[in-house]
C-alpha positions in Angstrom: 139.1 158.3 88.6 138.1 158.8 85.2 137.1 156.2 82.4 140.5 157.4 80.7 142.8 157.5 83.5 143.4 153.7 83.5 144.4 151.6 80.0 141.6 149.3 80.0 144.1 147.0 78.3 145.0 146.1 81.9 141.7 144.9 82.6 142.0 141.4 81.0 139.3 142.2 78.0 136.5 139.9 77.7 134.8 140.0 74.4 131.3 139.9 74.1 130.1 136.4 72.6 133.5 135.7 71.5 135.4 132.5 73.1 137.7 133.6 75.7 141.7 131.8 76.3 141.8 130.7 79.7 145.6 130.7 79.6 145.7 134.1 78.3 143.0 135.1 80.6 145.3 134.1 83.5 148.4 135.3 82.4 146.7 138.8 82.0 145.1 138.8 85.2 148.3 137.8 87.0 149.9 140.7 85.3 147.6 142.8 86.5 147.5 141.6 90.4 151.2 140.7 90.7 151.0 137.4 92.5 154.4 135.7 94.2 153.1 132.3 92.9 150.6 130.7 90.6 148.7 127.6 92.0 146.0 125.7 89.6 143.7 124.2 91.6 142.5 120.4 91.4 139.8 120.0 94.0 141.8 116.9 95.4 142.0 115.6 98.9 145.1 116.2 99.6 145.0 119.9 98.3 142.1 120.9 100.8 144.2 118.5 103.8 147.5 120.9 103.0 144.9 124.5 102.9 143.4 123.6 105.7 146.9 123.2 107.5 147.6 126.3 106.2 144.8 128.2 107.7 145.6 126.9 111.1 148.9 127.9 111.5 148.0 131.2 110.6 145.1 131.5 112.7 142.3 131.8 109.8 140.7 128.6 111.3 140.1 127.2 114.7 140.0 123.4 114.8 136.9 122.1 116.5 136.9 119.3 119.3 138.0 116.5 116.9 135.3 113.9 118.8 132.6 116.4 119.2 132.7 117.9 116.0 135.3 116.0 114.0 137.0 117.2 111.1 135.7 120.9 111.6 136.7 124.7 112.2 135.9 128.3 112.9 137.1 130.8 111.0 136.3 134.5 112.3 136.3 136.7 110.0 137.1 141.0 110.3 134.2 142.5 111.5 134.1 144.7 108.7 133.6 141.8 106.7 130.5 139.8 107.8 127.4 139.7 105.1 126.5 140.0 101.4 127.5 144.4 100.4 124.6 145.0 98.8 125.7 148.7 98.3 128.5 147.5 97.1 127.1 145.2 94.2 127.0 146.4 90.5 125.4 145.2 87.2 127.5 147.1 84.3 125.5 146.2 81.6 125.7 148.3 78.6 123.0 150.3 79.3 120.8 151.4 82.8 117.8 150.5 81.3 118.6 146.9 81.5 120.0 146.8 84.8 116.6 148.0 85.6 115.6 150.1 88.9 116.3 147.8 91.8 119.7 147.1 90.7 123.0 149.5 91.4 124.3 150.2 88.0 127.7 151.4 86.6 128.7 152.3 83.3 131.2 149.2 82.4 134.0 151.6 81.3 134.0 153.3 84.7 133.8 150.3 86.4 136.4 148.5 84.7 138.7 152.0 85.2 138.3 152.0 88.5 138.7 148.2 89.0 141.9 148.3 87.4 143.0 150.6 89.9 142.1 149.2 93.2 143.5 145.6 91.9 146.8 146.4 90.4 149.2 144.5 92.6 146.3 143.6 94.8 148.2 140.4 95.5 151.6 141.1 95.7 153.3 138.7 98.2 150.5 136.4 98.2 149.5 133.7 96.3 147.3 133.1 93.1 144.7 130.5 93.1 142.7 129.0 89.9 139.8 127.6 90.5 137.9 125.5 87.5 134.4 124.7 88.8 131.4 123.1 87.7 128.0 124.6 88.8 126.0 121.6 88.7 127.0 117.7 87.8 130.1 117.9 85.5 129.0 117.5 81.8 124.7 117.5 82.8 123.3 119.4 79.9 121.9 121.8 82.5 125.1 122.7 84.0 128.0 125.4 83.3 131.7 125.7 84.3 133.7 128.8 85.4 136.7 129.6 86.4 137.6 131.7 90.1 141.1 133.1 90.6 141.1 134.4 94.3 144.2 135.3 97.0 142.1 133.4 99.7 142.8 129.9 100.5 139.7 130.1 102.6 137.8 130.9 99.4 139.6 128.2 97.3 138.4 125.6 100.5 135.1 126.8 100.0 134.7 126.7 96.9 135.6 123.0 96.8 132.4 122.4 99.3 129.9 124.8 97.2 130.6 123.5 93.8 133.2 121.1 91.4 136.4 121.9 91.7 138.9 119.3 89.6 140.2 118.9 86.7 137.3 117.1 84.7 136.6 120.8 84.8 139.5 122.1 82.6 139.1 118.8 80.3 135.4 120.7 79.5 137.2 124.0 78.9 140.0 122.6 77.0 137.4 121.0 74.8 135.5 124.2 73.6 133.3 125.1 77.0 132.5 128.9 77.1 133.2 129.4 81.1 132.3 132.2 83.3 135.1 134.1 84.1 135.7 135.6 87.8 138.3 137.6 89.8 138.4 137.9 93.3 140.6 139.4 95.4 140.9 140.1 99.5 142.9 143.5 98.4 144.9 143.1 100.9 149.2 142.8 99.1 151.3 141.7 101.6 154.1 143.6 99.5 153.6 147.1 99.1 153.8 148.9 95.9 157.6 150.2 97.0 158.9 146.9 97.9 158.5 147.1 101.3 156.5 143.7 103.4 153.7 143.8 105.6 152.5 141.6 108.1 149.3 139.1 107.0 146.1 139.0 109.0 144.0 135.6 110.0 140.9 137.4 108.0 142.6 139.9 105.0 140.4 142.2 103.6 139.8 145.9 102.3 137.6 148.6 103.5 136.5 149.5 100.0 134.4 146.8 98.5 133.7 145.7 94.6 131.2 143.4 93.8 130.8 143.9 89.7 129.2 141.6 86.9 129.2 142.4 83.6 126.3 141.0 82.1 127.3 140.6 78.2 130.7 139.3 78.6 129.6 137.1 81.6 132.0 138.3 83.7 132.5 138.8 88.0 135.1 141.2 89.5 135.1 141.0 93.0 137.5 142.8 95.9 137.7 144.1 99.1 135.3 141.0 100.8 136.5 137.5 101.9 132.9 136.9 102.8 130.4 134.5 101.6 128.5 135.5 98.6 131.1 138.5 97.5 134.0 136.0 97.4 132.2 132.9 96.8 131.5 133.9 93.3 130.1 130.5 92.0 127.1 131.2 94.3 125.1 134.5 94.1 127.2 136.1 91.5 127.3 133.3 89.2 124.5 130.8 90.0 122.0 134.3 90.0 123.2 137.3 88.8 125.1 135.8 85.7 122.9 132.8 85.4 120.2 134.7 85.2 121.1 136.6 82.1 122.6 133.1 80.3 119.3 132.0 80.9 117.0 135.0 79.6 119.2 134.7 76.3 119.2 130.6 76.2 115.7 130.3 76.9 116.1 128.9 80.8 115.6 129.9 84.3 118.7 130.6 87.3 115.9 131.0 90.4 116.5 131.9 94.2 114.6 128.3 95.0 115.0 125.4 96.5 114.2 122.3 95.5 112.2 119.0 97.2 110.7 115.7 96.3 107.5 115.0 98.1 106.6 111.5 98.1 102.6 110.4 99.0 101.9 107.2 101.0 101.0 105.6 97.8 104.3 106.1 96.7 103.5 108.9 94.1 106.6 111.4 93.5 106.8 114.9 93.0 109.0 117.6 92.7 108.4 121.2 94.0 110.6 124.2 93.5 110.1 127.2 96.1 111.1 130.5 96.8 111.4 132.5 99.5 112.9 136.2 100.7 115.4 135.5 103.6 114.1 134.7 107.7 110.6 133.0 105.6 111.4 129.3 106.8 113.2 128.4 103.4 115.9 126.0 104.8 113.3 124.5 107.3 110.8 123.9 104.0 114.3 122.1 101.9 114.6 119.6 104.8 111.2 119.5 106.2 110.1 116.7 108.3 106.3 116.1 107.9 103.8 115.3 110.5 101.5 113.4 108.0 102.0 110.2 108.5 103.3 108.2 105.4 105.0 111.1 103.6 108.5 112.5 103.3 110.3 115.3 101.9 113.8 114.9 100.4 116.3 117.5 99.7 117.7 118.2 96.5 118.8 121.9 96.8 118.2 124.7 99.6 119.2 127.8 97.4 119.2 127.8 93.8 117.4 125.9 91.0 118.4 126.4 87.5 115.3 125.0 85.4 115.0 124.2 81.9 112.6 123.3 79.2 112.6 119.9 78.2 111.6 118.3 74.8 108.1 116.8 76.4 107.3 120.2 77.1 107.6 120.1 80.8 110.5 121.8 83.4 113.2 120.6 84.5 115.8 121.7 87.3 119.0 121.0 89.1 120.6 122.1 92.1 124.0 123.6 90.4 125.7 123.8 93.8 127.2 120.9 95.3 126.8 122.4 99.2 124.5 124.3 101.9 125.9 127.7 102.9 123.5 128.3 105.6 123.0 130.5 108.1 123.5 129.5 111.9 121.1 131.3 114.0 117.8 129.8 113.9 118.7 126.6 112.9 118.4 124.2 116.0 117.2 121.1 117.4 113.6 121.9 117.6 113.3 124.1 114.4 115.5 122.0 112.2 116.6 118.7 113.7 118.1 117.7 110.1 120.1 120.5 109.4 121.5 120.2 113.0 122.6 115.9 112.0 124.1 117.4 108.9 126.1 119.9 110.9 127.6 117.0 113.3 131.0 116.7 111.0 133.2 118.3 108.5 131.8 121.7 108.6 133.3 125.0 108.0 131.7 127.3 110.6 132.4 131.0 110.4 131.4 133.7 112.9 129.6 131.1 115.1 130.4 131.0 119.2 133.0 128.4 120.7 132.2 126.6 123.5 134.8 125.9 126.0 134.9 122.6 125.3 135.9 123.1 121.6 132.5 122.8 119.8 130.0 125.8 118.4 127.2 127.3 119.5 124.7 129.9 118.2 121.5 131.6 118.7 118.6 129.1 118.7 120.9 125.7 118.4 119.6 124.8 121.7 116.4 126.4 124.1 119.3 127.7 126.4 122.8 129.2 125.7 125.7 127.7 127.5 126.6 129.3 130.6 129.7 130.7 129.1 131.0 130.9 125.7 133.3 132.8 123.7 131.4 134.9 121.1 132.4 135.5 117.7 135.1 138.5 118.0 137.0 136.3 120.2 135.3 138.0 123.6 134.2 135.9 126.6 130.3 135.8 126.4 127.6 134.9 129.1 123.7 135.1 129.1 123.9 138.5 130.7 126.3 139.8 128.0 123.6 141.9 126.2 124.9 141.2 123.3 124.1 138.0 120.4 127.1 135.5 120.9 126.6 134.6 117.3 126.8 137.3 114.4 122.9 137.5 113.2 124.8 136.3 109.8 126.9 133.7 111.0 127.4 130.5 108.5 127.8 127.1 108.1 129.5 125.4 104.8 129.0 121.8 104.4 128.6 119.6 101.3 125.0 118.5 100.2 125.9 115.1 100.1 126.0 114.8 104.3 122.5 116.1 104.7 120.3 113.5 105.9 117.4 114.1 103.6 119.0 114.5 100.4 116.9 112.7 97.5 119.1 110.4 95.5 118.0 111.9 92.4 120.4 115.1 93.8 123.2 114.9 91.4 120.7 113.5 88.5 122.2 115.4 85.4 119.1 115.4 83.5 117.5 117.3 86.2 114.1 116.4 88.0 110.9 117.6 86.4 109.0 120.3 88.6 105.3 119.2 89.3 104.8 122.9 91.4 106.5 126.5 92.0 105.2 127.7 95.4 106.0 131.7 96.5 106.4 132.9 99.8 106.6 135.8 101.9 106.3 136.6 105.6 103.1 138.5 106.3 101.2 138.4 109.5 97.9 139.9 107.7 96.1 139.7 104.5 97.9 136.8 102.5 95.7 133.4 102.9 98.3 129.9 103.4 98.2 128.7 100.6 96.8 130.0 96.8 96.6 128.4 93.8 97.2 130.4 91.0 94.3 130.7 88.5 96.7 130.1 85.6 100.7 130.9 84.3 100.0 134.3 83.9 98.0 134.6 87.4 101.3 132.6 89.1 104.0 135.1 87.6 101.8 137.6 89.2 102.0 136.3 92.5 106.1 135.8 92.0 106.0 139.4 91.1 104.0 140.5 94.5 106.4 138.6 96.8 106.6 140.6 99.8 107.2 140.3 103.1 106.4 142.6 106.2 109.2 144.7 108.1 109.5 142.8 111.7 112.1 145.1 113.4 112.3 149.1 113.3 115.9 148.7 112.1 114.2 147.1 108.8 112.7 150.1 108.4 109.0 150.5 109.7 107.3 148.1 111.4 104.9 146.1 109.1 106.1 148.3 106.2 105.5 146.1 103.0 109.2 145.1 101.5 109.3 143.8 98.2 111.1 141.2 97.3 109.9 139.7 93.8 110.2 135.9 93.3 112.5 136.5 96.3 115.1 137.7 93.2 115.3 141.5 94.4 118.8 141.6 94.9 120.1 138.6 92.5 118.7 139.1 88.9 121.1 140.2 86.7 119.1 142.7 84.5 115.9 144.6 85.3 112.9 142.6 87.4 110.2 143.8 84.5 112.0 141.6 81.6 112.9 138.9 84.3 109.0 138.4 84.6 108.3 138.9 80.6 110.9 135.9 80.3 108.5 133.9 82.9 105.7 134.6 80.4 107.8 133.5 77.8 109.3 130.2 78.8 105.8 129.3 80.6 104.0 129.9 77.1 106.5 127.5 75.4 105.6 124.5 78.0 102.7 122.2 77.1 99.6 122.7 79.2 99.8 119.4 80.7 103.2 119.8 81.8 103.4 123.1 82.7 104.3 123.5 86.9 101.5 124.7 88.6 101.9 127.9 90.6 101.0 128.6 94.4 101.8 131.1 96.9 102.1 130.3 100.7 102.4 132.4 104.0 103.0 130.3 107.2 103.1 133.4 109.5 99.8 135.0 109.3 98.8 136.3 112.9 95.4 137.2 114.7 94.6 139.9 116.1 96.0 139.3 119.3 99.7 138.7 117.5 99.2 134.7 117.4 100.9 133.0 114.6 97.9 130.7 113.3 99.8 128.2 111.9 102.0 126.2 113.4 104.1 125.6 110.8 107.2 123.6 110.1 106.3 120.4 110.2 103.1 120.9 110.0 103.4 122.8 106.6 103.5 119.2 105.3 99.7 119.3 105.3 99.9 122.4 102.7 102.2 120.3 100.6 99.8 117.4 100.6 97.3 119.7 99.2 99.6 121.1 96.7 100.6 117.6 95.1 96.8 116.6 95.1 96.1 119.9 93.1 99.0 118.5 90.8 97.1 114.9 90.2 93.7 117.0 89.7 95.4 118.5 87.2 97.1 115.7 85.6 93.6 114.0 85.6 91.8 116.6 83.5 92.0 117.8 79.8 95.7 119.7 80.2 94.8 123.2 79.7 97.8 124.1 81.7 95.1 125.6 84.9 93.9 121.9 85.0 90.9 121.0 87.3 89.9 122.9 90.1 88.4 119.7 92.0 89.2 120.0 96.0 89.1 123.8 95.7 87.1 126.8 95.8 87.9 130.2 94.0 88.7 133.0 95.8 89.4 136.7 94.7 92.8 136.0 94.9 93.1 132.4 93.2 91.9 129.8 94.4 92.0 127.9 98.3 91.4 124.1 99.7 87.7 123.6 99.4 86.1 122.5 103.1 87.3 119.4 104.0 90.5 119.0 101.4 93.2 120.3 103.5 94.2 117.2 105.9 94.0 118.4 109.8 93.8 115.2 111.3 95.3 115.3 114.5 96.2 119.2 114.3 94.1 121.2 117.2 93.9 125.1 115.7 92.4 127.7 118.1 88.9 128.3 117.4 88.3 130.6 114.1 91.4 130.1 113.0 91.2 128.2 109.7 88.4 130.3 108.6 91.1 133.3 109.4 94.0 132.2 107.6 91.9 132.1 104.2 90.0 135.0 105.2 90.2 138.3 102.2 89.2 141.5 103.1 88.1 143.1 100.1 89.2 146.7 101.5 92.7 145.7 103.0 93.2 144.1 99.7 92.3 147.4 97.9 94.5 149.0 99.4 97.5 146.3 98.9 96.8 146.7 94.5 97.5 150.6 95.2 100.8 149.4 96.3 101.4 147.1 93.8 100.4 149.5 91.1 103.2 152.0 92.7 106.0 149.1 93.1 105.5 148.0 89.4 105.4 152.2 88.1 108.6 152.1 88.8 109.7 149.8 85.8 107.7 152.1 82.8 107.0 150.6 79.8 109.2 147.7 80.6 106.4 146.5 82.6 104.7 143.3 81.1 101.1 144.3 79.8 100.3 140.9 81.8 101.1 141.5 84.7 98.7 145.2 84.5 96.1 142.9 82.9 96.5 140.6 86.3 96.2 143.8 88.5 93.1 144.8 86.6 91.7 141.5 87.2 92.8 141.6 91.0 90.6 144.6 91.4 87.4 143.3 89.4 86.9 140.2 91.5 87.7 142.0 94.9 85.1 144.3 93.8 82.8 141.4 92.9 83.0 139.6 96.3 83.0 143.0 98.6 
């Protein structure tokens, strides 16, 4: 199909900077998919109560015991549909250039010819939700509105968990607010295109798979998927991809981070932003549960952090989404005991195992599995099975407000202001546990090396480096090398004393014998306590924005708890092993700036002179200390 062969007239046209009709909008688009009925969505009680009813009858959702896990169901979806399509995600920006090398690109007019095609009457016989949401508090100066239309009930459901849904929403629009708009359907008519009816499906869905943003008219196409972040589209597509592009033009940040408040016995509070690439302990870090005594961590996001500038010079951030869309498998009582409470009610589990006593169970929930369970295709399932009982991707959708550690200051619309930004990766060798960056500069450097090492041979190859850059790889919205040139930016225009400062962590460095060295979880508290002191050292000196380096020693690599400052009371390590985890080997680390200098060749002239500079630098003091 040809750029021609469609009108692009029946595309709804979006244009660029210019406000956009929401009634028109919808009329156009309905045209387009041919809906039986209209349905404006209100986020109310009672609307979610009558869905939900829906969904049962037609099989779409399983209710749960109602006493063992009240007011929740399992919803399995087709096994065709069952994770993010990566392969199947596109930014049409104008040009390639700015979509940038890691991203799939597609010349808009293409796209939108062959979007055109695949949705016309892509919702015949079914009917046409619209959903006005709020990604973050409704009217916070940090937050932005958009509006889904989607064929799914199960989508409109969701969507009511992950962000607000209401009314309050259209007031905003009606008043002047630019929203985000975004199409989704399942592609799956339930009236063919001769008249003729066909029979629905508990999980609807299409082979072929579109998951398209158009970066200047802010603007998300999505069909095929009924699945998490390609139908969700306040969440990746919006809250990243698009975000991410509002906020390199407005002077802001849309992050893959979560987001805690650490407070110190003395009472002291700060906030610490964090990201991580996926299976690298992020949800366990957003509800951690220290060891130290006298300290706590609260959760005010798990995901996502949009962060903005304030007028005192320092950063500030909210959670935009208004619920955790986890995944299951790995979350349990003795990795995440908090996560597991949140999970005891009201829960939207999808893909997950049933019990057969009515309740879920997954991978890693408890030390053993059940004796027998049926898995998530609808099979009987025992230990012997061979097979997970759980899909690896299984998820869980609850609202924020049930987790047990979630800060009060969640929902703040002013946003908290961020004391630290910590990077992570999962690398067994090499990268010390914690870092402090040198400077702003030094800390975008260490966003941009995010990586984490290939575990399994169906990654790839085994302790193959994969990138994964301020864990944004597949979420920003234009090309990686002007995402970090907008870092630079917006940290140049903070003052030096309020400026976050930057850290990188890695919890999972081994010894040569393949023993983790940390322990971890909980224990990662004693990092964070480090961190925060780093923050009051400097607060304490003259504000040069790198601050004072007092309780830690440089390193070639930034600089690491000086003897003595990292708390271990009470923590037994194996012999050798503190002096391991810090440990830098000049020739290993050689070796890992000839990769870097390869990933970042990639992006040309694009490239921030910066971040060379920071190579450069890398090399000299290596050289220095060897």
């Amino acid at each position: 199909m040809t750029a021609t062969s469609v009108r692009l007239p029946h595309l709804p046209h979006v244009a660029p900077g210019q406000p956009l009709d929401l009634h028109a909008w919808v009329a156009a688009v309905a045209d387009l998919v041919e809906p039986d009925e209209i349905v404006w969505c209100d986020g109310s009680a009672d609307e979610r109560r009558g869905l939900v009813d829906r969904m049962v009858a037609t099989g779409t959702l399983l209710p749960l015991d109602p006493v063992l896990r009240p007011g929740s169901y399992l919803a399995r979806s087709d096994p065709d549909d069952v994770a993010r399509v990566e392969s199947r995600t596109f930014i049409c920006s104008s040009s390639a250039e700015d979509a940038g090398p890691t991203n799939n690109w597609r010349e808009p007019a293409v796209m939108r010819a062959e979007l055109a095609g695949v949705l016309t009457g892509a919702m015949r016989g079914r009917t046409m939700y619209v959903v006005p949401f709020s990604m973050g508090p409704v009217g916070s100066p940090l937050a932005q509105v958009g509006v889904q239309i989607t064929d799914s009930p199960y989508v409109v459901v969701s969507m009511g968990v992950m962000t607000r849904v209401g009314t309050a929403v259209l007031d905003r629009i009606e008043a002047g607010a630019r929203f985000v708009p975004a199409v989704h359907s399942v592609g799956a008519p339930l009236v063919s295109s001769d008249g003729t009816r066909v029979a629905d499906v508990p999980w609807p869905c299409h082979p072929t798979k579109y998951i398209a943003h158009f970066p200047e008219t802010r603007e998300i196409w999505s069909f095929g998927s009924g699945y998490g972040g390609n139908a969700l589209l306040g969440k990746k597509c919006f809250a990243l991809r698009i975000a991410s592009v509002m906020g390199r033009d407005e002077g802001w940040l849309a992050e893959h981070m979560l987001l805690v408040r650490v407070t110190s016995p003395e009472g002291r509070r700060y906030h610490v932003a964090a990201a991580f690439p996926s299976a690298c302990g992020k949800t366990n870090f957003a509800m951690l549960q220290p060891t130290l005594p006298g300290w706590t961590v609260e959760t005010i996001g798990d995901d996502i952090a949009w962060l903005r500038p304030g007028e005192d010079g320092r950063l500030y951030a909210i959670n935009p989404e208004a619920g955790f869309f986890g995944v299951a498998p790995g979350t349990g009582v003795e990795t995440n005991p908090t996560a597991v409470e949140m999970l005891s009610h009201d829960v939207i589990f999808t893909n997950v195992a049933l019990t057969d006593d009515g309740d879920v169970w997954w991978e890693g929930l408890t030390p053993e599995p059940p004796a027998h369970l049926t898995d998530w295709t609808g099979r009987s399932w025992t230990p012997a099975s061979g097979r997970p009982a759980a899909h690896p991707n299984a998820r869980f959708t609850v609202a924020a407000a049930q987790c047990p550690s979630i800060a009060d200051s969640w929902e703040d619309p002013a946003g908290v202001p961020v004391d630290a930004i910590v990077f992570g990766g999962r690398r067994a060798t090499n990268v010390p546990l914690v870092t402090r960056a040198l400077d702003w500069e030094h800390g975008v450097f260490l966003g941009a090396t995010v990586a984490s090492e290939q575990t399994a041979a169906a990654e790839g190859v085994v302790g193959e480096l994969r990138r994964d850059p301020f864990a944004m790889l597949p979420f920003c919205g234009y090309t990686m090398a002007d995402h970090w040139a907008h870092w630079l930016r917006v940290g140049a225009g903070l003052s030096g004393a309020g400026r976050p400062l930057v850290f990188g962590v890695n919890w999972f460095r081994k010894s040569a014998s393949g023993e983790f060295l940390w322990p971890g979880f909980g224990e990662n508290a004693r990092v964070l306590a480090w961190i925060v002191g780093q923050v009051d050292a400097a607060r304490s000196a003259s504000g040069s924005g790198s601050g004072s380096d007092e309780g830690a020693v440089a390193g070639p690599v930034g600089l690491h708890p000086a003897p003595g400052a990292l708390d271990l009371d009470g923590l037994t390590l194996p012999d050798g092993a503190l002096e391991e985890l810090f440990a830098v080997d000049p020739a290993a680390w050689s070796a890992e700036c000839d990769l870097t200098e390869e990933f970042f060749a990639q992006f040309g002239d694009r490239l921030p002179p910066e971040l060379t500079a920071q190579l450069t630098s890398l090399r000299a003091r290596l050289t220095a200390s060897s």
